[in-house]
C-alpha positions as CSV (number, residue, x, y, z in Angstrom):
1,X,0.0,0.0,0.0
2,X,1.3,3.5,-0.8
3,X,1.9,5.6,1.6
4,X,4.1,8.7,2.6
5,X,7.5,7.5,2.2
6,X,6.1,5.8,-1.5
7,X,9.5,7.7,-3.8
8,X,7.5,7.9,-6.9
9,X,4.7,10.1,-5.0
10,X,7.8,12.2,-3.5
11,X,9.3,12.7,-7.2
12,X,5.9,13.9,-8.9
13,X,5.3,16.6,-6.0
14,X,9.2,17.9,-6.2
15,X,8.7,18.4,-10.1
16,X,4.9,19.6,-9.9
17,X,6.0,22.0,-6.8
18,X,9.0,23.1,-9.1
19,X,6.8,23.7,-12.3
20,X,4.1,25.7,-10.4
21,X,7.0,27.9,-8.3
22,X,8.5,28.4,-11.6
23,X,5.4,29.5,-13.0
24,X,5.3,27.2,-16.2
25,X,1.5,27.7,-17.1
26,X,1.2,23.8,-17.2
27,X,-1.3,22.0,-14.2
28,X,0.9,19.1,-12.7
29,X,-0.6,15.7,-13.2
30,X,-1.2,13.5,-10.2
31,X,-1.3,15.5,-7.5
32,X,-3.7,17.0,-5.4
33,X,-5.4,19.9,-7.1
34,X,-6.3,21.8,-3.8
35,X,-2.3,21.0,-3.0
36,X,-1.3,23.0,-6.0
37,X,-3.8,25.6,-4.9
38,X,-1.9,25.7,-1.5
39,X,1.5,26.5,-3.0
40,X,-0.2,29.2,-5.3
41,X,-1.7,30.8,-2.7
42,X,1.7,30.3,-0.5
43,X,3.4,32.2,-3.9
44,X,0.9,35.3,-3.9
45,X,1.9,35.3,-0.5
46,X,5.4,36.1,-1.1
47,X,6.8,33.3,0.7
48,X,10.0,31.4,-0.4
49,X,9.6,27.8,-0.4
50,X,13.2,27.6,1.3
51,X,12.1,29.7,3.9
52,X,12.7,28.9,7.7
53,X,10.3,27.5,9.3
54,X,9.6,28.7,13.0
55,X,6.1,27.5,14.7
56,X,5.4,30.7,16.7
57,X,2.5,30.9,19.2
58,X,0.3,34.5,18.9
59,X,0.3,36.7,21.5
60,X,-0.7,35.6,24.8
61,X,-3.6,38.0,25.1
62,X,-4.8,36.6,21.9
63,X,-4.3,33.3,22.2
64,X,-6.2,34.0,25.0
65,X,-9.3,35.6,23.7
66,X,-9.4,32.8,21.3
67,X,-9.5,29.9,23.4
68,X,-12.2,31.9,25.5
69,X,-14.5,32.1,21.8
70,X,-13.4,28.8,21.2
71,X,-14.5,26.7,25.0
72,X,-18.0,25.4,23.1
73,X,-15.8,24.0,20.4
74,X,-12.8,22.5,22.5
75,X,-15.8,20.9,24.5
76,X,-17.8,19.1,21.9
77,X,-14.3,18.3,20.1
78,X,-12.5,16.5,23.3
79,X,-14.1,13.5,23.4
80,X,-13.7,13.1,19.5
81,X,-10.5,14.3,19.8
82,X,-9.2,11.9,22.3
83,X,-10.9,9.0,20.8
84,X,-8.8,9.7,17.5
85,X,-5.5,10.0,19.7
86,X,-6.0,6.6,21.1
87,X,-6.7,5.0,17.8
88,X,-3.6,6.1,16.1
89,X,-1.2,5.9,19.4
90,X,0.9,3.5,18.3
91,X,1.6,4.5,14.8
92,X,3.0,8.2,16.4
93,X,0.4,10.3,15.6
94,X,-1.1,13.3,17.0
95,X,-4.2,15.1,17.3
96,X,-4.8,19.0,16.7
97,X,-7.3,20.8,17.1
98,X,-7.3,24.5,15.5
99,X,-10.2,27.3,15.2
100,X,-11.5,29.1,12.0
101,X,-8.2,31.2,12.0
102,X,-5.7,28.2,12.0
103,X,-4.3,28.8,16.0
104,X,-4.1,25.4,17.8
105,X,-6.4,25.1,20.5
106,X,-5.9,21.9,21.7
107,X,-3.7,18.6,20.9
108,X,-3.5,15.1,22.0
109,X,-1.4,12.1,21.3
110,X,1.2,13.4,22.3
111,X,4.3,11.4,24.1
112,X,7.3,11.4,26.0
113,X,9.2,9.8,22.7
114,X,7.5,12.2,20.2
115,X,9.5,14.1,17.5
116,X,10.5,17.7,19.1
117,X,9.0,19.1,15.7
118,X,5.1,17.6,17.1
119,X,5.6,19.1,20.2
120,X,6.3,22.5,18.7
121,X,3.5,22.3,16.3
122,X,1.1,21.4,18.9
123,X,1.4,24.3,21.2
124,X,-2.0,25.9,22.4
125,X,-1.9,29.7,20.1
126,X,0.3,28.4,17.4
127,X,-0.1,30.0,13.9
128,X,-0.7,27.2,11.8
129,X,-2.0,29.4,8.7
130,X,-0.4,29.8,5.4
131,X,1.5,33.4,6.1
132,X,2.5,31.7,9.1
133,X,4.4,28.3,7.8
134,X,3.4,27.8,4.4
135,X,0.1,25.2,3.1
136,X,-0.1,22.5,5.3
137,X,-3.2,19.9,5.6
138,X,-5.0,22.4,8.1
139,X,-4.1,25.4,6.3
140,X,-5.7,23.8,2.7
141,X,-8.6,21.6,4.5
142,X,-9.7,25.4,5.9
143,X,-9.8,26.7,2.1
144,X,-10.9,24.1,0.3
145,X,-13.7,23.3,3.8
146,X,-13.1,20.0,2.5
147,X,-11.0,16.8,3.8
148,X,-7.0,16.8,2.5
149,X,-4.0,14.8,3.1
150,X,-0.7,16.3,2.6
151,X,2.2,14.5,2.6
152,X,6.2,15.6,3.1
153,X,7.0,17.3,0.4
154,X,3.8,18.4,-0.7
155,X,4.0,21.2,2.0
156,X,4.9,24.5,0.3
157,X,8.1,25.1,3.1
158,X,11.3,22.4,2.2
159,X,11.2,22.8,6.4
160,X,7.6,21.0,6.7
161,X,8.7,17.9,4.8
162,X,9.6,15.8,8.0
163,X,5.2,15.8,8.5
164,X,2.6,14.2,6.9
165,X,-0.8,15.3,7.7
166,X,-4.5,14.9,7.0
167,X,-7.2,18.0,8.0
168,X,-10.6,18.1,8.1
169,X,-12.8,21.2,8.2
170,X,-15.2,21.5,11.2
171,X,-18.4,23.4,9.8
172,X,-21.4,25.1,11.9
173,X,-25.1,24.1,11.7
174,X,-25.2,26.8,9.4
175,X,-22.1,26.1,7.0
176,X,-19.5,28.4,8.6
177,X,-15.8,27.0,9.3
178,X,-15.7,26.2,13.2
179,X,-12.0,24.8,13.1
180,X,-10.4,22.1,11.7
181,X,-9.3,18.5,13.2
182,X,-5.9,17.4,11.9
183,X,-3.9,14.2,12.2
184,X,0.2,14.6,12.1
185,X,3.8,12.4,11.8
186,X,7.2,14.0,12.3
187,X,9.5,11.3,10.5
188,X,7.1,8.7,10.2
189,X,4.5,7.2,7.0
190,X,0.9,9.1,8.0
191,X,-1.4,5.7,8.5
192,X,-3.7,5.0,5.6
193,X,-7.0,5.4,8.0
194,X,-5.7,8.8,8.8
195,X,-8.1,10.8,6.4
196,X,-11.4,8.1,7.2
197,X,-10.6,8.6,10.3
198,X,-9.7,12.4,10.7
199,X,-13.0,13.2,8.7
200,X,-15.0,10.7,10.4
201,X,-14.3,12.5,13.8
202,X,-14.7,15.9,12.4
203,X,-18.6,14.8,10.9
204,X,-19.0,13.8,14.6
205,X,-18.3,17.0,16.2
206,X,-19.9,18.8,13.6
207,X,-23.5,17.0,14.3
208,X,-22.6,17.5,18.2
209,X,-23.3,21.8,17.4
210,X,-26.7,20.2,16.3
211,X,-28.1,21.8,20.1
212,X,-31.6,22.9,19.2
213,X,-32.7,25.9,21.0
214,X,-36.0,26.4,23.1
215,X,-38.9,26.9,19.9
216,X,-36.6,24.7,17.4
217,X,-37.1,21.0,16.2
218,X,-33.9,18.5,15.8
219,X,-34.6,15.9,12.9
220,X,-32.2,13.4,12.4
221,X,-33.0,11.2,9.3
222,X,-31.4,8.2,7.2
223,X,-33.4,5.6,4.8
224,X,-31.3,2.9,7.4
225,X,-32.6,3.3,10.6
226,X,-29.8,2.1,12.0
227,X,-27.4,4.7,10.6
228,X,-29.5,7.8,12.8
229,X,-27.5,8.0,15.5
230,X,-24.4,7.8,13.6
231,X,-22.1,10.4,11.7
232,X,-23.7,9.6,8.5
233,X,-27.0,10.6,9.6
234,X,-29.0,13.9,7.9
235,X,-29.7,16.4,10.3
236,X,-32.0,19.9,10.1
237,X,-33.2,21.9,12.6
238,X,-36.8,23.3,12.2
239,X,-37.6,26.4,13.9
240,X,-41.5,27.0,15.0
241,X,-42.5,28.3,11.7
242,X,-41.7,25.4,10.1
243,X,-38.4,27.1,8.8
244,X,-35.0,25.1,8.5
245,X,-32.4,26.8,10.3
246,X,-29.7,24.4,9.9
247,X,-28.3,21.4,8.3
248,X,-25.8,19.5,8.3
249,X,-23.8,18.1,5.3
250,X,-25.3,14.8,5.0
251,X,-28.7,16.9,5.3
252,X,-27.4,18.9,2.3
253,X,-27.2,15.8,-0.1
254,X,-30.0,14.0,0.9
255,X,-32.3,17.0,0.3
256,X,-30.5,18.5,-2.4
257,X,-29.7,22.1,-0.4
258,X,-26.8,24.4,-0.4
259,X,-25.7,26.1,2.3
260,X,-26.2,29.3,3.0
261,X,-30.4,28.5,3.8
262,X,-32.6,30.9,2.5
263,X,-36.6,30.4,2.4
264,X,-36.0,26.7,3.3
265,X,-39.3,25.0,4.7
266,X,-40.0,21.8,5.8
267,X,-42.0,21.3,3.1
268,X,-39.1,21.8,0.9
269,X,-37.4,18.6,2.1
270,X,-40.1,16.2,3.7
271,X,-43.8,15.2,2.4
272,X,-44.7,15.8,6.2
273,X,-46.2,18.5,7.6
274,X,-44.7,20.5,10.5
275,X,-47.9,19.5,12.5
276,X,-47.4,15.7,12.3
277,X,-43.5,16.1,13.3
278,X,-44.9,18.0,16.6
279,X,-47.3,15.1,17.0
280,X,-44.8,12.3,16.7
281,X,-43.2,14.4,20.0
282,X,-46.1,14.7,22.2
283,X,-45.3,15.7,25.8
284,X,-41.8,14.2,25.5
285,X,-38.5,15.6,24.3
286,X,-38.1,13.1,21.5
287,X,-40.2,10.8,18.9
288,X,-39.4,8.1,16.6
289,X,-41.6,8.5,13.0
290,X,-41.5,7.7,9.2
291,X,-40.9,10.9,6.8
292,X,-40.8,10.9,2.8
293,X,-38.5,13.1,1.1
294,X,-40.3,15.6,-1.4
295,X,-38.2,12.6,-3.9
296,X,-40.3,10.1,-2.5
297,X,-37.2,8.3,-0.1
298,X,-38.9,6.5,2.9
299,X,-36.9,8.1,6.1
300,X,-36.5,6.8,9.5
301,X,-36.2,9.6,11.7
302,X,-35.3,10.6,15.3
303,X,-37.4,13.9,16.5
304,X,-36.2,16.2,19.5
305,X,-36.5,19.1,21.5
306,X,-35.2,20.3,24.5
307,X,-34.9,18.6,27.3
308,X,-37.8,19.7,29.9
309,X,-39.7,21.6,27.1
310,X,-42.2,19.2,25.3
311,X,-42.6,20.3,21.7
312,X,-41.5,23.5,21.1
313,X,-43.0,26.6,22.4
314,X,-43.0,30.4,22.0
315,X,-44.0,32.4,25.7
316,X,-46.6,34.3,24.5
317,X,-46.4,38.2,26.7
318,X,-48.9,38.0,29.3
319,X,-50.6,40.6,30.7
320,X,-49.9,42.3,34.3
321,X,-53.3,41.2,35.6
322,X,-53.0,37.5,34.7
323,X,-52.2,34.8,37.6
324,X,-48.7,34.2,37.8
325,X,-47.4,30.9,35.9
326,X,-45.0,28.8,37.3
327,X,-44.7,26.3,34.4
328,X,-46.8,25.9,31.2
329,X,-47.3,29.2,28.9
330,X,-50.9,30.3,28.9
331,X,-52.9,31.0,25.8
332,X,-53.5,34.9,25.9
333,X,-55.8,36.4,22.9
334,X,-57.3,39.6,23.0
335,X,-60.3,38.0,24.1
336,X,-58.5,36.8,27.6
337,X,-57.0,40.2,28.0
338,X,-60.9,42.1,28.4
339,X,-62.2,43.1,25.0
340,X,-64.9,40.8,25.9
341,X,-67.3,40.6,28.7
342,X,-68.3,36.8,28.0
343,X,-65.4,35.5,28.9
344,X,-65.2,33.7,32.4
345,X,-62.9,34.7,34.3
346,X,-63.6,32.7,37.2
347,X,-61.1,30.0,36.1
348,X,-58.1,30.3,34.3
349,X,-58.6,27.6,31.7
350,X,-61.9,28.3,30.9
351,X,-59.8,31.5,29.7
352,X,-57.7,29.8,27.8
353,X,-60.6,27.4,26.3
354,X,-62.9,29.9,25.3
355,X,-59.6,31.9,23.8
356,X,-58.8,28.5,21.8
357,X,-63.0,28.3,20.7
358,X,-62.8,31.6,19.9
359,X,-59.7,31.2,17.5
360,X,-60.3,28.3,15.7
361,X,-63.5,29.2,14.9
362,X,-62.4,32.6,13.7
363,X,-60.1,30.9,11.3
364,X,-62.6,27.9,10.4
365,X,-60.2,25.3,12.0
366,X,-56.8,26.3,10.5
367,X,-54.6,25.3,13.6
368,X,-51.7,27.4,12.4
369,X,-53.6,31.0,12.2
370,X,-55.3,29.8,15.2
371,X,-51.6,29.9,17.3
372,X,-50.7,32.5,15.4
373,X,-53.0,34.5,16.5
374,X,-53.0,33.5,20.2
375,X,-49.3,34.1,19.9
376,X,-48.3,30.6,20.9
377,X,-46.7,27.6,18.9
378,X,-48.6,24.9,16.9
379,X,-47.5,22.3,19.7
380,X,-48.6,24.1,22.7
381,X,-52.1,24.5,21.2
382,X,-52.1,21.2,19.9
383,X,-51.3,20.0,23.9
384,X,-53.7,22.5,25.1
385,X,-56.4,21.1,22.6
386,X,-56.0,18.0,24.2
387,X,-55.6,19.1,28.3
388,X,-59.1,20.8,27.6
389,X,-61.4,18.2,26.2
């Protein structure tokens, strides 16, 4: 099996790095495209391939401030991170962890018997970016927001042929780079698994952001069932209007969507209503159901909210006059808050029933203009409905 000591693939990226330096207008064959990329980029730069190389932390009041924006990430990552370490221990590998901006946040794997050179790399606030030391596997996986290997040589800096390394990107529900998850040898062949691997760990902590918020809906999908609650699984988050807010990248090939979201609705990517999803929750924070993709793809899916919340819900304002709540939102509509004399007021959910009567008859039975109007979600009337009869 090839792999980073294989002399052929050492030969084509010393005559591909020469012709692109040298600026012979011809596209090297067999290598990497987002590698030669790298090395452009390195050139418009200004940096010298024979450059030194020195691994140089940032400041310490920035290296600072970024570990402080970048806690949520280092805390979903660990675990991941760690896990990865383990796996490749005894082939001399380490694990780094770096934010949007290339500075290392975090590295494991490391060892008394480690190169020197993987011990300077992984300091917390190194500058691991392009201006810094040249393309490197974190460097191109953070342009290209796609998986890369690079190996010896194929690093823009003569100095940085000692590594071999493989970077993943690390993207936000919402498609922005988070950081990126790298795997690294001083001296030593990278292991073949190192790019499954790395990218494997990085889908992980990417679906770990998946956190939805109080009045949002997690979906996690796959026509396998048994592939939900794995990295491979499509995930969205649904706000209460039935808007997706987020999705992952698995989510983006299933349904067919590119990042950034704009005017995405659940109907866009499921033949299921937003109603029936709430349903499948009831007073729970999660539900099991069958969805059909607007392609017609049968779907097992996992549905959830937040923990303690029941389906989704929007606090509707409630006026200074009304009995103080201690738990469940109450249904206000301008006919609770004394624009009518027929209400009862003698019980606080006759209020809220003759508020619910009131609406749904106003809008002939349409259960979303009905909460809209009451200024609650689809699911808390839908619960309500149901405490009332």
């Amino acid at each position: 099996m090839r792999h980073s000591f294989d002399i052929s693939l050492i030969e084509r990226h010393h005559k591909a790095r020469e012709a692109v330096i040298n600026d012979t207008g011809l596209m090297p064959v067999g290598v990497d495209p987002a590698v030669v990329r790298g090395w452009q980029r390195c050139l418009s730069l200004g940096l010298e391939p024979d450059r030194s190389v020195v691994f140089q932390p940032v400041g310490r009041s920035l290296s600072r401030s970024v570990q402080e924006a970048n806690a949520h990430l280092k805390s979903l990552a660990h675990q991941e991170v760690n896990l990865l370490a383990r796996a490749l221990a005894s082939r001399g590998a380490i694990v780094v962890l770096a934010d949007a901006s290339l500075s290392v946040l975090h590295a494991d794997g490391l060892q008394s018997s480690s190169a020197p050179e993987l011990h300077l790399i992984s300091r917390i606030g190194v500058d691991t970016s392009e201006r810094a030391i040249g393309s490197n596997a974190l460097s191109i996986a953070a342009a290209e927001l796609s998986p890369v290997t690079v190996l010896q040589n194929a690093h823009f800096c003569t100095a940085n042929a000692i590594f071999s390394c493989a970077g993943a990107p690390i993207r936000t529900p919402s498609g922005q780079l988070s950081g990126i998850l790298d795997v690294t040898t001083a001296y030593r062949p990278l292991p073949g698994e190192a790019l499954f691997l790395t990218a494997a760990a990085a889908k992980a902590i990417e679906n770990a952001m998946f956190q939805p918020a109080r009045g949002e809906i997690l979906i996690r999908c796959h026509p396998r069932a048994e592939f939900i609650n794995t990295p491979m699984a499509a995930l969205v988050i649904v706000n209460d209007a039935g808007e997706v807010s987020a999705a992952n990248e698995a989510a983006l090939q299933l349904f067919s969507l590119r990042w950034p979201l704009r005017q995405i609705t659940i109907g866009h990517i499921v033949q299921t209503s937003l109603d029936d999803v709430l349903r499948a929750v009831g007073h729970g924070s999660a539900g099991q159901m069958q969805l059909i993709s607007v392609t017609g793809v049968p779907l097992a899916a996992q549905i959830s909210v937040p923990r303690g919340s029941g389906v989704p819900a929007i606090h509707p304002a409630v006026p200074n006059t009304a009995p103080a709540i201690t738990s469940e939102p109450v249904l206000v509509s301008p006919l609770a808050s004394g624009e009518s004399d027929e209400v009862d007021t003698g019980s606080l959910r006759d209020v809220e029933r003759h508020a619910i009567e009131q609406a749904l008859s106003k809008y002939q039975g349409n259960i979303a203009a009905a909460a809209r109007s009451l200024g609650v979600s689809r699911g808390t009337l839908y619960r309500r409905l149901r405490e009332t009869k």
